[in-house]
Backbone bond lengths (Angstrom), bond angles and torsions (degrees), N, CA, C in turn:
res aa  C-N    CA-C-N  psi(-1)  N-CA   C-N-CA  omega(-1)  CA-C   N-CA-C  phi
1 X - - - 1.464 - - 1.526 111.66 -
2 X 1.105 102.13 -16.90 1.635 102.16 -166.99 1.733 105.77 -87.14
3 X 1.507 112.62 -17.43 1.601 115.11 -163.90 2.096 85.67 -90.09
4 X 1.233 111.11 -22.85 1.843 125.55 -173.22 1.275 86.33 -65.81
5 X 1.199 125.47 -48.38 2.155 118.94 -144.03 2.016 75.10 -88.81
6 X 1.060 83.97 -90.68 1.751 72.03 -171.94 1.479 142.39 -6.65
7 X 1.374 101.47 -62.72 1.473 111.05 160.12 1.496 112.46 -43.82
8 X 1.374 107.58 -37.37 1.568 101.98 -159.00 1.381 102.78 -85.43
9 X 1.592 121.83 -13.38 1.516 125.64 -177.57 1.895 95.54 -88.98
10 X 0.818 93.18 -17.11 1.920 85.66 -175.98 1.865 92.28 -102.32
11 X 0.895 148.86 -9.34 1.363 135.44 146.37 1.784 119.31 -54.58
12 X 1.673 92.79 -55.48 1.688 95.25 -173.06 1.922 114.51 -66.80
13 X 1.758 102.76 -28.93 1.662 116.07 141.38 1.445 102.80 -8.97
14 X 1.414 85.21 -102.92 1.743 111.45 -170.08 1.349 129.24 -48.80
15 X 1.324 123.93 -15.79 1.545 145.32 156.44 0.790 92.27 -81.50
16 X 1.094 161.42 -125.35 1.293 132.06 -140.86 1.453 143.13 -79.53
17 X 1.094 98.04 9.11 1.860 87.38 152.43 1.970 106.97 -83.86
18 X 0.864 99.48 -26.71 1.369 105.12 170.57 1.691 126.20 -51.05
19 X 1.537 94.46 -40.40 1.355 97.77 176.91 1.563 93.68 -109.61
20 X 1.515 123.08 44.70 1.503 111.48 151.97 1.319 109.74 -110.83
21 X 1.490 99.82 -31.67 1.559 112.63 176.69 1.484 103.46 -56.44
22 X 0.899 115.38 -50.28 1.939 123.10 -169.58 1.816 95.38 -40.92
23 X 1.787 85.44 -46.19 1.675 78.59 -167.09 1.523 116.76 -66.82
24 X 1.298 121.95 -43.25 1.466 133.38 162.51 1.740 107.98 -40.36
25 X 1.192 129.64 -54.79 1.907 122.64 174.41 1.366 90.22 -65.11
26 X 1.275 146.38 -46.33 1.547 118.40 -174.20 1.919 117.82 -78.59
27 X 1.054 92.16 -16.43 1.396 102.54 161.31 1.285 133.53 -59.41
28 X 1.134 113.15 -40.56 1.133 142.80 -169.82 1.285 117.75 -90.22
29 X 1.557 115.49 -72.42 1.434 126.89 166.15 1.369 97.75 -63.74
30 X 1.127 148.66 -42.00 1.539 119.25 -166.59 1.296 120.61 -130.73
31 X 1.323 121.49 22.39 1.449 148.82 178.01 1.458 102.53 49.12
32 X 1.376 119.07 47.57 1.650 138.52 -168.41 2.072 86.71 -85.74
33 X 1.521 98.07 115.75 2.227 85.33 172.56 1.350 105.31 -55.03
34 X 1.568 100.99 153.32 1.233 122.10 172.53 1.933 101.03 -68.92
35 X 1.197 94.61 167.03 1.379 106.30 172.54 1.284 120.83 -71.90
36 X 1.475 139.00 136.48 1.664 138.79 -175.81 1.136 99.30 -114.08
37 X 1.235 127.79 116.53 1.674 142.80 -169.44 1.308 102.09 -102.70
38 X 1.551 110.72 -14.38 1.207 109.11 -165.83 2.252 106.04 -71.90
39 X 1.719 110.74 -57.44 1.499 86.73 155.45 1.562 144.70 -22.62
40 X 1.483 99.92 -52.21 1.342 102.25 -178.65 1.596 119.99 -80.86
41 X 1.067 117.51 6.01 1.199 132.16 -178.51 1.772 102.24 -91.00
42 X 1.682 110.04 -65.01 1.320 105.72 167.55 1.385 121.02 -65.57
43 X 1.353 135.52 -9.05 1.647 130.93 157.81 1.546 99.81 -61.58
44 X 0.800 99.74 -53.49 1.961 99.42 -173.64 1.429 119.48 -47.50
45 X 1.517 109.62 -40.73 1.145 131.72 -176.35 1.508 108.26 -65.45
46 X 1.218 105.93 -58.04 1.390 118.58 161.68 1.561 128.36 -48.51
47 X 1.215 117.36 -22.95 1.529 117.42 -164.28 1.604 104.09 -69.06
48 X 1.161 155.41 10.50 1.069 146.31 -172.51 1.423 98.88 -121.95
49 X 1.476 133.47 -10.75 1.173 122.25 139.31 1.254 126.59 -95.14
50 X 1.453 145.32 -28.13 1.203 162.63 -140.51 1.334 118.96 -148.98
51 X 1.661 145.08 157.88 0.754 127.19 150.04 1.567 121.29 -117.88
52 X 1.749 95.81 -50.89 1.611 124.44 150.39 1.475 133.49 -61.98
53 X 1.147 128.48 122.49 1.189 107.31 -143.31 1.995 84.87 -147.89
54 X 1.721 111.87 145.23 1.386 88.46 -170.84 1.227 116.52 -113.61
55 X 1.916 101.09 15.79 1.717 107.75 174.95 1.927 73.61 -164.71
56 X 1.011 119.24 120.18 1.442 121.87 141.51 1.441 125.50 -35.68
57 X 1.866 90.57 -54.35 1.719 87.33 179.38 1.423 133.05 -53.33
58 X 1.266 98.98 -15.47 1.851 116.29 -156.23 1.468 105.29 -88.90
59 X 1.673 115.00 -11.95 1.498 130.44 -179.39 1.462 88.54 -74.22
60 X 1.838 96.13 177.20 1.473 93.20 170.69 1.215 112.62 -120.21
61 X 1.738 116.50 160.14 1.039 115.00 -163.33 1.108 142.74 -69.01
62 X 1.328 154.49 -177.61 1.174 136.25 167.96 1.019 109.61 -135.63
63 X 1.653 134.80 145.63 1.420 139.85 -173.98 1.502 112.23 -49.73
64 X 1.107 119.66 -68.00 1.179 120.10 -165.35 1.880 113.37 -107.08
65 X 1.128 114.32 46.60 1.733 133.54 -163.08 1.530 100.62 -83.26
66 X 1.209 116.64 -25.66 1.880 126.29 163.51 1.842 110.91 -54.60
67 X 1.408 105.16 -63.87 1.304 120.99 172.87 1.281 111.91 -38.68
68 X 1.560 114.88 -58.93 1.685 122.87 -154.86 1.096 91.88 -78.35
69 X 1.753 143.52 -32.74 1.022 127.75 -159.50 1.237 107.20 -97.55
70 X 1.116 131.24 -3.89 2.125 140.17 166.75 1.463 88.75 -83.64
71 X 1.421 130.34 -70.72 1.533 122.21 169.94 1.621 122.33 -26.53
72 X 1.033 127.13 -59.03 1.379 141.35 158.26 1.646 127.11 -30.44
73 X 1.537 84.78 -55.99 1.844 99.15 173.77 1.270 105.76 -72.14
74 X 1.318 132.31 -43.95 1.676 123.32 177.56 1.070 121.72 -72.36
75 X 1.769 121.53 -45.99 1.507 127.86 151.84 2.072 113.25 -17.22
76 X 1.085 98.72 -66.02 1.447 119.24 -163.85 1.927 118.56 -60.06
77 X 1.810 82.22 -35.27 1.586 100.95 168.12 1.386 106.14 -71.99
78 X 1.205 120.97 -60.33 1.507 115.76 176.49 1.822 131.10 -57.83
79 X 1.736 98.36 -2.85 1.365 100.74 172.63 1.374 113.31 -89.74
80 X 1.317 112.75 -20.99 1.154 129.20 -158.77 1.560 103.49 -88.28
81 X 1.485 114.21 -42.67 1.551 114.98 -179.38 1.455 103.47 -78.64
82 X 1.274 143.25 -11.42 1.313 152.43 -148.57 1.673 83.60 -103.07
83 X 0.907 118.63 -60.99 1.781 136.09 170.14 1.293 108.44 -31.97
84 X 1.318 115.49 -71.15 1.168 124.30 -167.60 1.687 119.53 -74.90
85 X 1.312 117.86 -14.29 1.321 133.10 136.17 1.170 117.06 -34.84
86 X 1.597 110.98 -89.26 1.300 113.78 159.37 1.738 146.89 3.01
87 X 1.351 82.31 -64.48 1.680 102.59 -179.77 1.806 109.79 -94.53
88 X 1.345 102.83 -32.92 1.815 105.82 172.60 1.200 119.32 -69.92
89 X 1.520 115.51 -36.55 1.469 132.62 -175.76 1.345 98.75 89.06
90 X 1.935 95.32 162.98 1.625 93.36 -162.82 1.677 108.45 -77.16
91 X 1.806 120.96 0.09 1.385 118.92 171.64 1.581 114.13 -55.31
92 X 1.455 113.23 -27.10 1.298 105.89 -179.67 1.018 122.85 -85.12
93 X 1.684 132.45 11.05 1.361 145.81 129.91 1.372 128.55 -25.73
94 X 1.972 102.58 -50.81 0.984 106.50 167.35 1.540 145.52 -83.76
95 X 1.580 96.84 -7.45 1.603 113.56 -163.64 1.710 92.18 -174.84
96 X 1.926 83.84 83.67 1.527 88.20 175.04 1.416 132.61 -89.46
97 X 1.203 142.76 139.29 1.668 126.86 -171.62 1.449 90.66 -106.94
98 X 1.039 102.07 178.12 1.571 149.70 175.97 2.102 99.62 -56.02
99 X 1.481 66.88 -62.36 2.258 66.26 -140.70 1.366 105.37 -79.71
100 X 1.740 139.89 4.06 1.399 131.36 142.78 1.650 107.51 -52.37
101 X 1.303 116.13 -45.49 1.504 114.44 -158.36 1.871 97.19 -87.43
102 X 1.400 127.45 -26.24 1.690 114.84 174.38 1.445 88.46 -76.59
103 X 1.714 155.32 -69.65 1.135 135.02 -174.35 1.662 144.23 -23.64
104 X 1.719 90.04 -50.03 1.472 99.55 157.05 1.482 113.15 -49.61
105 X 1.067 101.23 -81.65 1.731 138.69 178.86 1.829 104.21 -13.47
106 X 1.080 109.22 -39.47 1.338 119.13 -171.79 1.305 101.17 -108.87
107 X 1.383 129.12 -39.93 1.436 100.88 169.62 1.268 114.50 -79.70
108 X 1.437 157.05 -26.71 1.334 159.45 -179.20 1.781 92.81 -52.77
109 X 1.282 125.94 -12.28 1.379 128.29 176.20 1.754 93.02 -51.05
110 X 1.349 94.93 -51.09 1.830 85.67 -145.69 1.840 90.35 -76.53
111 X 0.601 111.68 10.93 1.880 99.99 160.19 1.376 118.69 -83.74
112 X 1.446 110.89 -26.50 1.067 96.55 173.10 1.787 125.56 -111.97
113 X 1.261 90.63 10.99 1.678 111.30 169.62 1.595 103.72 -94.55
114 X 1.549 123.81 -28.16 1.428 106.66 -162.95 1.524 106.07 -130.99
115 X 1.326 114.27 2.71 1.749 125.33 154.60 1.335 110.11 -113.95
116 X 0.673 132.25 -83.72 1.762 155.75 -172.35 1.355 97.07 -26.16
117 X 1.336 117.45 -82.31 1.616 141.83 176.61 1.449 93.09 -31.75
118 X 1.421 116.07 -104.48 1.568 122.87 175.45 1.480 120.39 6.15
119 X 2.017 88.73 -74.02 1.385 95.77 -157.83 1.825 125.87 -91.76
120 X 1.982 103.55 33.80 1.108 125.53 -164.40 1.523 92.89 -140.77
121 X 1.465 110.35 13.59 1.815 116.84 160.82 1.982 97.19 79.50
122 X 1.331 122.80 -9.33 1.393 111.65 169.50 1.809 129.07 -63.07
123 X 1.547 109.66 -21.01 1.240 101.00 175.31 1.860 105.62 103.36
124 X 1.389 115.50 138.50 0.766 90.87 -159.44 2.147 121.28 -73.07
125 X 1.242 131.88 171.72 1.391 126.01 -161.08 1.690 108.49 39.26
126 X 1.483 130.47 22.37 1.391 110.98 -175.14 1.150 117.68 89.81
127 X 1.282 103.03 16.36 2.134 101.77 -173.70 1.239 94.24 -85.92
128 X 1.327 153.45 12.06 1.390 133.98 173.84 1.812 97.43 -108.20
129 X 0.978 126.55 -0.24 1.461 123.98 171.45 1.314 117.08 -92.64
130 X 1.254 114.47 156.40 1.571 122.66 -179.02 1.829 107.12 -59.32
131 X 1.093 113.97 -34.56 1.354 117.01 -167.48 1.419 109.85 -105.10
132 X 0.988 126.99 35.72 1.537 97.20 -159.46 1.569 117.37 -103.85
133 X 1.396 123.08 27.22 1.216 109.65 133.62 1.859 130.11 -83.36
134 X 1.376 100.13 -18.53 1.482 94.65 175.36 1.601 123.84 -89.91
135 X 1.429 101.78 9.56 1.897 122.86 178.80 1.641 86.61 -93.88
136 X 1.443 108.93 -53.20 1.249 113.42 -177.35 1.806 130.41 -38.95
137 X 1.710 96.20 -57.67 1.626 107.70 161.23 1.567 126.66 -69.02
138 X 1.509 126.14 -17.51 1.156 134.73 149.83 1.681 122.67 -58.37
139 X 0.882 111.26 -60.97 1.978 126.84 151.53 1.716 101.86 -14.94
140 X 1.858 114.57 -60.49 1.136 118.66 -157.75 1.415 98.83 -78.32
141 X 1.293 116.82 -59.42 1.245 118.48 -172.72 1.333 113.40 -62.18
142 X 1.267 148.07 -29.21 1.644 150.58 156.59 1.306 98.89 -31.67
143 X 1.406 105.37 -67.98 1.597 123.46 -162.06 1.695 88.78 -51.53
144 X 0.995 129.92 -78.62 1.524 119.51 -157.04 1.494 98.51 -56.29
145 X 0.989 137.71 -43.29 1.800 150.15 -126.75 2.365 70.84 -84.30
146 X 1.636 107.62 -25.10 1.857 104.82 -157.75 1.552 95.70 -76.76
147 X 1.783 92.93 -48.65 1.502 121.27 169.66 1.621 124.93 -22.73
148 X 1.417 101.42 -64.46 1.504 125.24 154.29 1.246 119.88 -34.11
149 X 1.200 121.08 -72.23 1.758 138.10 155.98 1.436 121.98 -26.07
150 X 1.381 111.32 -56.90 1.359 132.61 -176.78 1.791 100.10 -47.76
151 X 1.486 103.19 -73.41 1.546 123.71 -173.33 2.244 105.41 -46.10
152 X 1.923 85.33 -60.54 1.433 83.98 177.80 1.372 129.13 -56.82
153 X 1.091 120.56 -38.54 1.156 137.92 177.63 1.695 109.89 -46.12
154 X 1.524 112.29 -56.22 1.177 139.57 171.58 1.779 112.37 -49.90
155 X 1.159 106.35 -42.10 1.292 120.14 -165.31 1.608 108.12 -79.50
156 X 1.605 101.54 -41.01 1.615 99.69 176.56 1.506 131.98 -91.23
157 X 1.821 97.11 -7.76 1.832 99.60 158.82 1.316 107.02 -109.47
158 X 0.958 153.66 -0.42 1.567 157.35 146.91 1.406 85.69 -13.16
């Protein structure tokens, strides 16, 4: 079990740097902002008083809230591949497909449409933003772009 958890922490690794890079080519090619971890870092910080929150910014800050929130994002990847272990079984270690890891991938959406979002003052899926169906289709495509990661990841330490 112990060679399973591992593997499965160096998958959720590789998903997500995968889907950081994604964010860096859309950055790049389409001057799309990079991601600020730094909010989600002070939500985190916050969670032991708060969860919902109706501006993040309006909390107070915390020194190092950049850190916790890159900590957070990799943490979260690795819960997620640890999960999907879980529910695939450890055969899909050996012979991973596709569509356990887009299932996750797409539902782990709504965590961050129906906690995350919310409880960082956006509303829930982004309805308090100007855009938020096109945060919304970014959401989807991340999620698979993690999805992708998940499988590959799987595929090259298998």
């Amino acid at each position: 079990m112990f060679d399973v958890f591992w593997r499965a922490v160096v998958i959720g690794i590789g998903a997500t740097v995968l889907m950081d890079l994604w964010a860096i080519l859309l950055h790049k090619a389409f001057g799309q902002p990079r991601p600020n971890w730094g909010p989600v870092g002070r939500w985190v910080w916050h969670l032991t008083d708060k969860v919902f929150h109706d501006d993040i910014g309006d909390a107070a800050a915390y020194a190092h809230e950049v850190a916790l929130g890159w900590a957070f994002h990799y943490f979260v990847g690795i819960v997620y591949a640890i999960i999907l272990v879980v529910l695939a079984g450890t055969d899909w270690l050996t012979a991973p497909t596709f569509l356990p890891a887009f299932i996750l991938g797409i539902v782990t959406v709504g965590a961050g449409w129906f906690l995350l979002a919310p409880g960082m003052g956006a509303g829930w899926a982004a309805s308090r933003r100007p855009n938020p169906m096109r945060i919304r289709a970014l959401n989807l495509v991340a999620h698979t772009v993690f999805a992708l990661g998940l499988w590959g990841t799987a595929l090259l330490i298998r």
